[in-house]
N, CA, C and O atoms as CSV, one atom per row, in Angstrom:
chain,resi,resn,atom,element,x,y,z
A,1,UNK,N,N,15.520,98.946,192.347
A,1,UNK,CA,C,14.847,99.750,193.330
A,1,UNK,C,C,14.305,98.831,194.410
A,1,UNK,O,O,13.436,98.062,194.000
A,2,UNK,N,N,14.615,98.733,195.683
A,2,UNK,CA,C,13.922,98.538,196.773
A,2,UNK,C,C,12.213,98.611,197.370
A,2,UNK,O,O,11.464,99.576,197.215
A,3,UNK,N,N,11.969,97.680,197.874
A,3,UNK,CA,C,9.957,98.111,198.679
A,3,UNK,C,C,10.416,99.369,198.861
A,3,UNK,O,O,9.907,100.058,197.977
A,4,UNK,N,N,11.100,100.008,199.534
A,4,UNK,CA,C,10.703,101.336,200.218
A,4,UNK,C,C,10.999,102.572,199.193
A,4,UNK,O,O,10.791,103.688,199.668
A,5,UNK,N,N,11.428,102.512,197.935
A,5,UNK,CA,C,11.309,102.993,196.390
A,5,UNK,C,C,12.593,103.824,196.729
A,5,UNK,O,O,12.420,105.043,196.731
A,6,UNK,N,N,13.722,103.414,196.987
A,6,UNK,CA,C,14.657,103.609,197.466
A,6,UNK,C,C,16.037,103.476,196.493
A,6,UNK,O,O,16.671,102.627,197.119
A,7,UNK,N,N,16.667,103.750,195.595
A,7,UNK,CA,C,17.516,102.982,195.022
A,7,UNK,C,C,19.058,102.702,195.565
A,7,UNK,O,O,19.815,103.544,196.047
A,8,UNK,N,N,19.363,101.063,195.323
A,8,UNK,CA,C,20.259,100.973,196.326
A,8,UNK,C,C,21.748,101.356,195.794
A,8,UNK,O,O,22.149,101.640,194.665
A,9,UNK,N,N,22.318,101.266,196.877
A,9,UNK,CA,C,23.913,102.248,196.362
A,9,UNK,C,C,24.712,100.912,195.944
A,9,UNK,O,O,24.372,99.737,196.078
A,10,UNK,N,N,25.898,101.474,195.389
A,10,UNK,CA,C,27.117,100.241,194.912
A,10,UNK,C,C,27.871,100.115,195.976
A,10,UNK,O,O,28.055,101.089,196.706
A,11,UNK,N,N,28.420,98.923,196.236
A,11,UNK,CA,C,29.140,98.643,197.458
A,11,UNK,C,C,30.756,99.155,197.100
A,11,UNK,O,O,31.651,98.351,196.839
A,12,UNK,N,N,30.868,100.035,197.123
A,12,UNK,CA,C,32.580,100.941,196.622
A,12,UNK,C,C,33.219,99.878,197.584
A,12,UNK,O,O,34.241,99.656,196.934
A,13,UNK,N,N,33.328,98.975,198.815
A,13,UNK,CA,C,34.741,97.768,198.740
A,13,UNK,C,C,34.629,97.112,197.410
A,13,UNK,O,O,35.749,97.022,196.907
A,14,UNK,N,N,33.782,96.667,196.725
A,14,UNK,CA,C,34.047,95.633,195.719
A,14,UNK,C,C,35.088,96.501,194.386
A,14,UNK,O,O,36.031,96.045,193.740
A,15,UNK,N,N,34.398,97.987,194.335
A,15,UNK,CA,C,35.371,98.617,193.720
A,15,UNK,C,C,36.777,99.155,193.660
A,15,UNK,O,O,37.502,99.483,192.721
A,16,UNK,N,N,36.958,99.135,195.242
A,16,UNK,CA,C,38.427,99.057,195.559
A,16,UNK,C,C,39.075,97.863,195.210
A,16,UNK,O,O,40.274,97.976,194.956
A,17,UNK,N,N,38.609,96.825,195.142
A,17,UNK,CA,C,39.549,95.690,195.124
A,17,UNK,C,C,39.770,95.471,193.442
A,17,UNK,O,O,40.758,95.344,192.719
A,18,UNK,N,N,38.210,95.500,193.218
A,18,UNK,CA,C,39.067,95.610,191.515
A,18,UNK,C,C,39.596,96.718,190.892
A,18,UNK,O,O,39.528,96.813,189.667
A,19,UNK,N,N,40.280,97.844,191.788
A,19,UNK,CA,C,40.974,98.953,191.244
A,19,UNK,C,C,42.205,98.478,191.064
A,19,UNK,O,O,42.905,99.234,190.390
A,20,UNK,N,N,42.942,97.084,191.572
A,20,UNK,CA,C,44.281,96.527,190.909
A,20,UNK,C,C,43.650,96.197,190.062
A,20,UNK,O,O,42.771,97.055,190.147
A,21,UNK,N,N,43.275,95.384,188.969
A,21,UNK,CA,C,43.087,94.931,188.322
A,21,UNK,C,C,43.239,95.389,187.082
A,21,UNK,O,O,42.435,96.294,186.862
A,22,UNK,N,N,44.167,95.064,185.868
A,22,UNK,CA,C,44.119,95.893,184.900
A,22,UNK,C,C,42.645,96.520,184.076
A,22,UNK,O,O,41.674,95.766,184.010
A,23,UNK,N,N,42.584,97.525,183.641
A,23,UNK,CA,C,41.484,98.002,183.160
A,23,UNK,C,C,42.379,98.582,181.869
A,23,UNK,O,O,43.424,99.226,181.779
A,24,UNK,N,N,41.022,97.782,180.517
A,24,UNK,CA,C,40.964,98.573,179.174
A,24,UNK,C,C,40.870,100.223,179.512
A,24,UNK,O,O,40.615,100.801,180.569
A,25,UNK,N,N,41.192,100.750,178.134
A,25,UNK,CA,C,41.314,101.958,178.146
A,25,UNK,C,C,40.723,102.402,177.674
A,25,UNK,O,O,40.576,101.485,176.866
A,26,UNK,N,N,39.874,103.365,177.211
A,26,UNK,CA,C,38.488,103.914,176.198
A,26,UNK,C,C,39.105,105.433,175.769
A,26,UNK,O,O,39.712,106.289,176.413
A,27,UNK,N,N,38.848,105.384,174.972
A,27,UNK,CA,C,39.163,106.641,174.054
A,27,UNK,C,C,37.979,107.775,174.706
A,27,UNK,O,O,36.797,107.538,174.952
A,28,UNK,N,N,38.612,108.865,174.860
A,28,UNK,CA,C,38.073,110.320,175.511
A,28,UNK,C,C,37.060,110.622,175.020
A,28,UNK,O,O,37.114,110.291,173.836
A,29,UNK,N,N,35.926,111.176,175.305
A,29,UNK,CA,C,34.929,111.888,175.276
A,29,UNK,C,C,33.857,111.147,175.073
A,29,UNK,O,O,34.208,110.085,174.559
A,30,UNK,N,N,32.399,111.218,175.277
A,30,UNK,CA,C,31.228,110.153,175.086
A,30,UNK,C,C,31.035,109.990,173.632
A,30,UNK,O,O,30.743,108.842,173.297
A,31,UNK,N,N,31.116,110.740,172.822
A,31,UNK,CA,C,30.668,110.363,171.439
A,31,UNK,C,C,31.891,109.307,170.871
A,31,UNK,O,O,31.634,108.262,170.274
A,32,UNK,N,N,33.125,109.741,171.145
A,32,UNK,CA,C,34.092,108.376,171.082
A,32,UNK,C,C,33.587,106.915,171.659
A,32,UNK,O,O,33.518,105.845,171.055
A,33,UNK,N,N,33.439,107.052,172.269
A,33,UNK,CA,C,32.788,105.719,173.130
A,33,UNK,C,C,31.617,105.010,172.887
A,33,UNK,O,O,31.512,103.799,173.084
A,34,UNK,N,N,30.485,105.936,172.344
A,34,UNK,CA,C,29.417,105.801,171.672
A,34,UNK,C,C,29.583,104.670,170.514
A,34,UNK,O,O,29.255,103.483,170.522
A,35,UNK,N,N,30.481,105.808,169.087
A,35,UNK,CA,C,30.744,105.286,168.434
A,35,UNK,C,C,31.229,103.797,168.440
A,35,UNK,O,O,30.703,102.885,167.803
A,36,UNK,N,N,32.455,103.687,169.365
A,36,UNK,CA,C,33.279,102.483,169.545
A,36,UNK,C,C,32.200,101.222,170.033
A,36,UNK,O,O,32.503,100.046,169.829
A,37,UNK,N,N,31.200,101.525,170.550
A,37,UNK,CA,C,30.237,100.749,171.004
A,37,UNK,C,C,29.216,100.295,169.917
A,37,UNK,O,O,28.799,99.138,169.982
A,38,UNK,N,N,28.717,101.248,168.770
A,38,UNK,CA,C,28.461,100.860,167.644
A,38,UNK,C,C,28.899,100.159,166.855
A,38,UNK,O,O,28.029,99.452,166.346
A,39,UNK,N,N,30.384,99.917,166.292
A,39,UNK,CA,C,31.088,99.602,165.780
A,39,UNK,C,C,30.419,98.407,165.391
A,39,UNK,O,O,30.992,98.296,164.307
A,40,UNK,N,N,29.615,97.376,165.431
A,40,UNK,CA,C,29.449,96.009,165.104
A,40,UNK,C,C,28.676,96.387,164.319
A,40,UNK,O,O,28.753,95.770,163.257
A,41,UNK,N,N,27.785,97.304,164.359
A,41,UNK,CA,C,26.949,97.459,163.107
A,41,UNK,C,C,26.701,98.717,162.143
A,41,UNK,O,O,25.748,99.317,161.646
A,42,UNK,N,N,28.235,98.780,162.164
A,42,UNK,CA,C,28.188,100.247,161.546
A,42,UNK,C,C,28.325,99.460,159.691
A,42,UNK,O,O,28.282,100.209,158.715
A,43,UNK,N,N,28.479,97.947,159.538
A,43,UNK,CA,C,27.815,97.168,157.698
A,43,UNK,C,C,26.922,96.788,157.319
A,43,UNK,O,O,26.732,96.303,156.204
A,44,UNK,N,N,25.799,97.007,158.622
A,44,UNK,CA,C,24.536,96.489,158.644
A,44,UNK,C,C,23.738,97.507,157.961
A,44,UNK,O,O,23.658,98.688,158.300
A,45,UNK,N,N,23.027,96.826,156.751
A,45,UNK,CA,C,22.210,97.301,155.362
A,45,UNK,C,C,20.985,97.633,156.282
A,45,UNK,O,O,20.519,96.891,157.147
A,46,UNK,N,N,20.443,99.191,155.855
A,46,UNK,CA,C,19.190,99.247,156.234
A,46,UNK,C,C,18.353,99.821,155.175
A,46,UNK,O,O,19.133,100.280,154.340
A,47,UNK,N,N,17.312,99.989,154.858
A,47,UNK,CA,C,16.658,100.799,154.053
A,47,UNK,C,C,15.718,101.947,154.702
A,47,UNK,O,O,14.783,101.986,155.503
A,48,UNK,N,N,16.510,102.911,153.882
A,48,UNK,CA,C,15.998,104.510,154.168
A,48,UNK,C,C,14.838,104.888,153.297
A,48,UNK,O,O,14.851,104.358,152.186
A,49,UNK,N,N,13.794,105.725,153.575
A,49,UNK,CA,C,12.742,106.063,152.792
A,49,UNK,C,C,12.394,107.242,153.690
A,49,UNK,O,O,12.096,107.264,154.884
A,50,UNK,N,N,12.556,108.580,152.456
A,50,UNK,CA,C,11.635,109.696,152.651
A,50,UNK,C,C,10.754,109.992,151.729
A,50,UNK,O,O,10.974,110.170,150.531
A,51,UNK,N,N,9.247,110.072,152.571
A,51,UNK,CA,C,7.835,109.943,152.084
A,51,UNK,C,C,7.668,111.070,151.974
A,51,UNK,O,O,7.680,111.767,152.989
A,52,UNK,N,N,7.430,111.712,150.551
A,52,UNK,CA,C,7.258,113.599,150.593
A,52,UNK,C,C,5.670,113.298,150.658
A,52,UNK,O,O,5.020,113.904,151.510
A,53,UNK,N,N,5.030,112.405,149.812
A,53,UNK,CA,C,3.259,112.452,150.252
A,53,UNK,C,C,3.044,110.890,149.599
A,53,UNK,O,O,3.977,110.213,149.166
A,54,UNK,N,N,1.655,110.475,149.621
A,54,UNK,CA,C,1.014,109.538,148.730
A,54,UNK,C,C,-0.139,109.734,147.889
A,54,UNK,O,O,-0.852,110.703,148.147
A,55,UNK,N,N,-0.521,108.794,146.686
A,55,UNK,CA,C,-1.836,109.543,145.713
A,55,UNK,C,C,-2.217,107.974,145.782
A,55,UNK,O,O,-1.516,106.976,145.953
A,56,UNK,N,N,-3.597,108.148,145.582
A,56,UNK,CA,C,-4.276,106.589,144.944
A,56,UNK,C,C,-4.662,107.042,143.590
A,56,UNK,O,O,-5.036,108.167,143.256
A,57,UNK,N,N,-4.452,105.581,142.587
A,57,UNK,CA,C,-5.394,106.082,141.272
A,57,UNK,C,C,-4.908,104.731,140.659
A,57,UNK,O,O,-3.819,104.172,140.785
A,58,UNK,N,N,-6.223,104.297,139.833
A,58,UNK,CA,C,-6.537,103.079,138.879
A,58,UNK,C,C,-5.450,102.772,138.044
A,58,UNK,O,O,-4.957,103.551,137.228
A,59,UNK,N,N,-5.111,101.696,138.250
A,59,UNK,CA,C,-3.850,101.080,137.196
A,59,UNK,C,C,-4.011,102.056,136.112
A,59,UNK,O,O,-3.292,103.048,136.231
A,60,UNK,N,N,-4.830,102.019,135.014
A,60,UNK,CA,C,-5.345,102.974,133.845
A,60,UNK,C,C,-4.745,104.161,134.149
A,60,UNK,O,O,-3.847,104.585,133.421
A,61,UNK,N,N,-5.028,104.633,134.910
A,61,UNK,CA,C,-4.380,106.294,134.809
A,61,UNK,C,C,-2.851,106.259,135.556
A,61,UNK,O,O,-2.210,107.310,135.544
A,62,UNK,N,N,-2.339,105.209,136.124
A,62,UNK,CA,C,-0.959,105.246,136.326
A,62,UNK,C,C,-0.420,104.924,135.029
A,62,UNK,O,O,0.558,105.618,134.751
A,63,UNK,N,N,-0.779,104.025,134.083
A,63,UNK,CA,C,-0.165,103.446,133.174
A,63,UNK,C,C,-0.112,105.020,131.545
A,63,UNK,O,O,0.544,105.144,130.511
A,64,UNK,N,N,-0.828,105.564,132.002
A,64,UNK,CA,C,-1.027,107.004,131.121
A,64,UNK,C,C,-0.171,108.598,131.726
A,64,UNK,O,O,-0.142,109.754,131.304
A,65,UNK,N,N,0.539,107.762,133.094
A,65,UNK,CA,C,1.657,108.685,133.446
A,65,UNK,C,C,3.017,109.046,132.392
A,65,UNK,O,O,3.649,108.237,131.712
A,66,UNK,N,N,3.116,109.738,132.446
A,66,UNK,CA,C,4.438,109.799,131.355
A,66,UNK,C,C,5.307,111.004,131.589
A,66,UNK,O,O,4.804,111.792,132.390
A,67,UNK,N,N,6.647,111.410,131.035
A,67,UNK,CA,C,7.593,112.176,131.680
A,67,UNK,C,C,6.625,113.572,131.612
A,67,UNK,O,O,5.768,113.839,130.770
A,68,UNK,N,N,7.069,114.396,132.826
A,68,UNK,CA,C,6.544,115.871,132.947
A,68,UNK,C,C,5.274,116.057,133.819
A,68,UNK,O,O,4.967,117.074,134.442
A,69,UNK,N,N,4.390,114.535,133.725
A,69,UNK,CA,C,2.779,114.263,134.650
A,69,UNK,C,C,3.338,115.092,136.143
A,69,UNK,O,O,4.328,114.906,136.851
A,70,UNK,N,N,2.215,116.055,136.218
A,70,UNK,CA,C,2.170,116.658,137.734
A,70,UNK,C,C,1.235,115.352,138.506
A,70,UNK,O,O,0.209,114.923,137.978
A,71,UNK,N,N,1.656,114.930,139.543
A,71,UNK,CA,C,1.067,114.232,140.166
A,71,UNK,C,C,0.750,114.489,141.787
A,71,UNK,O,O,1.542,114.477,142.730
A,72,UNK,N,N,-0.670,114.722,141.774
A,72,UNK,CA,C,-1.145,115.713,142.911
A,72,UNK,C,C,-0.595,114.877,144.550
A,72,UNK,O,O,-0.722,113.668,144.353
A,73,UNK,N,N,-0.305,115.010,145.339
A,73,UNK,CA,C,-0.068,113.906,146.611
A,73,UNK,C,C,-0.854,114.453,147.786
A,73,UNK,O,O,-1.622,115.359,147.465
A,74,UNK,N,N,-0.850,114.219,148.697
A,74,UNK,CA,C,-1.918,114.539,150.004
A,74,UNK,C,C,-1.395,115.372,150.859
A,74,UNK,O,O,-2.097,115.888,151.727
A,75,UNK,N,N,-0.019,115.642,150.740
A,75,UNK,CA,C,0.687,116.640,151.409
A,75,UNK,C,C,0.899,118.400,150.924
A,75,UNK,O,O,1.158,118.640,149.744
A,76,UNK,N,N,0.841,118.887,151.354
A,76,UNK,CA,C,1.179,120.118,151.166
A,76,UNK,C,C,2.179,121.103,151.396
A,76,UNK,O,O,2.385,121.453,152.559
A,77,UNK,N,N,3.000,121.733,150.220
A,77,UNK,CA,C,4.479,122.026,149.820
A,77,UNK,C,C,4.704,122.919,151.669
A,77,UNK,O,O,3.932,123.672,152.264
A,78,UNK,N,N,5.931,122.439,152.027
A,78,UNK,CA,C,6.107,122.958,153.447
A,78,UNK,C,C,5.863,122.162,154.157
A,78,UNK,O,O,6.455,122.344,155.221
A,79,UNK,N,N,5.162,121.161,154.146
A,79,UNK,CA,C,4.543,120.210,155.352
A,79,UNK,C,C,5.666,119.159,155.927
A,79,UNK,O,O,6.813,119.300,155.503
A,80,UNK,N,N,5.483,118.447,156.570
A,80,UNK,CA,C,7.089,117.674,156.803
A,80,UNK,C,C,6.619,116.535,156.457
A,80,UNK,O,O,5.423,116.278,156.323
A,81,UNK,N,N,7.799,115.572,156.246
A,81,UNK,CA,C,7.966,114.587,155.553
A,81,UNK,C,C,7.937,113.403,156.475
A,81,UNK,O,O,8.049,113.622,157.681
A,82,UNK,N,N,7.805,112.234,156.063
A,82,UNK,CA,C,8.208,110.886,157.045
A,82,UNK,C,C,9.312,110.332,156.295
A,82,UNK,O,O,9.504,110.002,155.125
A,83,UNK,N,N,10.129,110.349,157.635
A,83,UNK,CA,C,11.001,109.179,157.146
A,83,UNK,C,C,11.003,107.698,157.680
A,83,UNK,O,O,10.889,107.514,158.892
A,84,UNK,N,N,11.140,106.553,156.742
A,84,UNK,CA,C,10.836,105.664,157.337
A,84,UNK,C,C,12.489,104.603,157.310
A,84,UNK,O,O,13.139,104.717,156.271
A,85,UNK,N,N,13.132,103.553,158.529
A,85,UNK,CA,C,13.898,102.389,157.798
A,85,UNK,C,C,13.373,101.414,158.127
A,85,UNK,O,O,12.457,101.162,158.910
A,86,UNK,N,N,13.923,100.910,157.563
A,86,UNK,CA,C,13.476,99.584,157.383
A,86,UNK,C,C,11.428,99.062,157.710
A,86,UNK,O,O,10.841,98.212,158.379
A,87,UNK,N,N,11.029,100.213,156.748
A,87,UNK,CA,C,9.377,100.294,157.046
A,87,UNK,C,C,9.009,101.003,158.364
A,87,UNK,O,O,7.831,101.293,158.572
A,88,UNK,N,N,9.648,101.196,158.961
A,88,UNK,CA,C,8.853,101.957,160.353
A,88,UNK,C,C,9.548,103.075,160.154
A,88,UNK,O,O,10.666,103.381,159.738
A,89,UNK,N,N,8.009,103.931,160.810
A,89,UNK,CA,C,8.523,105.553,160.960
A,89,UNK,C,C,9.764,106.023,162.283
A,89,UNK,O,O,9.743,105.881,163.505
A,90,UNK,N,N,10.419,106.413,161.665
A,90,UNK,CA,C,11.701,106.756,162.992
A,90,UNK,C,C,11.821,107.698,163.140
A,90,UNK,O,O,12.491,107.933,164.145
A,91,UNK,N,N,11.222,109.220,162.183
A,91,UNK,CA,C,11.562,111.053,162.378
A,91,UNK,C,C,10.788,111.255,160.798
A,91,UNK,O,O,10.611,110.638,159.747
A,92,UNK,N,N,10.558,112.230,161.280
A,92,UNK,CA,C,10.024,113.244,160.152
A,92,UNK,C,C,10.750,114.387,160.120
A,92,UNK,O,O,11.285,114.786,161.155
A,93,UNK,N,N,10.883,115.146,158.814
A,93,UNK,CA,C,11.605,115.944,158.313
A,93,UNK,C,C,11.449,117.125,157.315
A,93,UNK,O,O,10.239,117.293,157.170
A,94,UNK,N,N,12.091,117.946,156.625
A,94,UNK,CA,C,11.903,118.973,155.476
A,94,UNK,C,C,12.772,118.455,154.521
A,94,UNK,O,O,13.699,117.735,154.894
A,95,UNK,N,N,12.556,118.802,152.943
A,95,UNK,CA,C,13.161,118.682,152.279
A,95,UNK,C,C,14.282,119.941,152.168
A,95,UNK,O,O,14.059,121.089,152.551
A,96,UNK,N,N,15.503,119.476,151.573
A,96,UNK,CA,C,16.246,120.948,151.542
A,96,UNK,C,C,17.134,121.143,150.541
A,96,UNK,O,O,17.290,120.037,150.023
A,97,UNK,N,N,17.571,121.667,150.177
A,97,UNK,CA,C,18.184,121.765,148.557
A,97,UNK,C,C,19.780,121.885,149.113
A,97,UNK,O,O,20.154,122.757,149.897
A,98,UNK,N,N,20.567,120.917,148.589
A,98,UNK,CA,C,22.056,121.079,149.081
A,98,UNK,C,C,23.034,120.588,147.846
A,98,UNK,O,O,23.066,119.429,147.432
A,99,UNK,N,N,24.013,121.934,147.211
A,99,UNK,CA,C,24.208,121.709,146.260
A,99,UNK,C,C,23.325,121.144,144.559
A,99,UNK,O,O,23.434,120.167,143.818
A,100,UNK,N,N,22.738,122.025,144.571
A,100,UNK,CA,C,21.822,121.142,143.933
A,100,UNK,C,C,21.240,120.072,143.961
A,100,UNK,O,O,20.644,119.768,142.928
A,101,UNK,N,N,21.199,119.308,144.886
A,101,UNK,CA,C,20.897,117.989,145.208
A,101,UNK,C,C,19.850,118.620,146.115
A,101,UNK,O,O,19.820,119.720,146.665
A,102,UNK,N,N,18.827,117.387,146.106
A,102,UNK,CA,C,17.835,117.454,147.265
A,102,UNK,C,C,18.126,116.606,148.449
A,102,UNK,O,O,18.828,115.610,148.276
A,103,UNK,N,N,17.776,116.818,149.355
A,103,UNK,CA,C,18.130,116.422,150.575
A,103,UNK,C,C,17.056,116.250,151.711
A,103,UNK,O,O,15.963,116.789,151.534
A,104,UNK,N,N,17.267,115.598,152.770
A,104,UNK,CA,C,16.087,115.504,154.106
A,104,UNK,C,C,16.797,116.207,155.469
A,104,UNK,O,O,17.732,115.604,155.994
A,105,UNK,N,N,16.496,117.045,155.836
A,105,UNK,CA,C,16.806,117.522,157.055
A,105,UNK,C,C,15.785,116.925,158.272
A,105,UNK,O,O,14.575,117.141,158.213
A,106,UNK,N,N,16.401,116.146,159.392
A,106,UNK,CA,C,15.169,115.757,160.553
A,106,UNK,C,C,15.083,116.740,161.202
A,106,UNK,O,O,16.015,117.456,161.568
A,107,UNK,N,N,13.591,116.917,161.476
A,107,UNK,CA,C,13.428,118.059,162.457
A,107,UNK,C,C,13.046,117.448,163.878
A,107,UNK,O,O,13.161,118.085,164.925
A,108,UNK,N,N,12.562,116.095,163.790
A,108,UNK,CA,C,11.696,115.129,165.108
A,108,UNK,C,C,11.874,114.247,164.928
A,108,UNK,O,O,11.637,114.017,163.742
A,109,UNK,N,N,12.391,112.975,165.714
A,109,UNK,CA,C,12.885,112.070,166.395
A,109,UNK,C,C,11.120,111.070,166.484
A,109,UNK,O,O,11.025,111.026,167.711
A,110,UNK,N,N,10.326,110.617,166.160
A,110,UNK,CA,C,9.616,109.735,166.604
A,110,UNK,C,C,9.869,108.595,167.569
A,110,UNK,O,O,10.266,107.501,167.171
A,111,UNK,N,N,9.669,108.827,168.659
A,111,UNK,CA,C,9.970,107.341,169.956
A,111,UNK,C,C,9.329,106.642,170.006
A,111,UNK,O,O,8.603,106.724,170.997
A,112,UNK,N,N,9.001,105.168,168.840
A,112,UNK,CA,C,8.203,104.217,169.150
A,112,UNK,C,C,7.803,103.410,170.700
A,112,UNK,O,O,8.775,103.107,171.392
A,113,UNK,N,N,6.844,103.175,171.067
A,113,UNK,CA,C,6.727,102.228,172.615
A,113,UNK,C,C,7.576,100.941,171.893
A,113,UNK,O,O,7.948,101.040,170.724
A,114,UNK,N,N,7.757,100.119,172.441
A,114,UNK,CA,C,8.360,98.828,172.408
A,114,UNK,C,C,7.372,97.716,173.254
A,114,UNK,O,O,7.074,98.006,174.413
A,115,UNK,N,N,6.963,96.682,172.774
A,115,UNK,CA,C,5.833,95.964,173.027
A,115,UNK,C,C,6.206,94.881,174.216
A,115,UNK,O,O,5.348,94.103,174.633
C-alpha cells in the first residue's frame, strides 16, 4: 500500500512478456490446488485432543476409581467441547454418535492472534 493508502496495480508489460514462457499446469478447481499445496505435510504427526470436561481430586480418591466410577466433570451434557492439537485450542465442538462409535463434530473454528 502506498502514503496515499492507495494500493498499487501490477505492471501487466511484465506479464505479457512472461506469457511466452512455459508455465506449469495446476490441476482445476481451488480445493485441488489447495490440497496440492499441502502436500508436504500431509505425514506430519500431530496430536488431536477432545476435552468433553475436567475434575480435580486427591491422588486417594483417584486411586479408589475403579470400572463403572461416575466421574462428575465441570461441563454440562450438551455443552461444547474443546478441541485441542498439538496443546492449543484450534475449534470447539459436539460430541456425536456415528455408527456406534463416538465422534467430534466442529461447530467453531477458534482464530488464535499470532504474536
Amino acid at each position: 500500500m502506498s502514503e496515499d493508502g492507495n494500493v498499487p496495480l501490477p505492471n501487466l508489460e511484465d506479464r505479457a512478456a512472461a506469457a511466452d514462457a512455459p508455465v506449469a499446469t495446476e490441476p482445476e478447481g481451488p480445493t485441488s490446488r489447495i490440497a496440492a499445496d499441502l502436500e508436504a505435510v500431509f505425514d506430519v504427526p500431530v496430536q488431536v485432543s477432545a476435552v468433553l470436561g475436567r475434575a480435580r481430586m486427591d491422588i486417594g480418591d483417584l486411586l479408589k476409581l475403579g470400572p463403572g466410577t461416575v466421574l462428575e466433570l465441570d461441563r454440562k451434557v450438551g455443552e461444547a467441547i474443546d478441541i485441542y492439537v498439538n496443546n492449543r485450542l484450534v475449534a470447539r465442538g459436539e460430541v456425536v454418535l456415528v455408527e456406534e462409535k463416538l465422534g467430534v463434530t466442529m461447530t467453531e473454528i477458534i482464530k488464535a492472534e499470532r504474536a
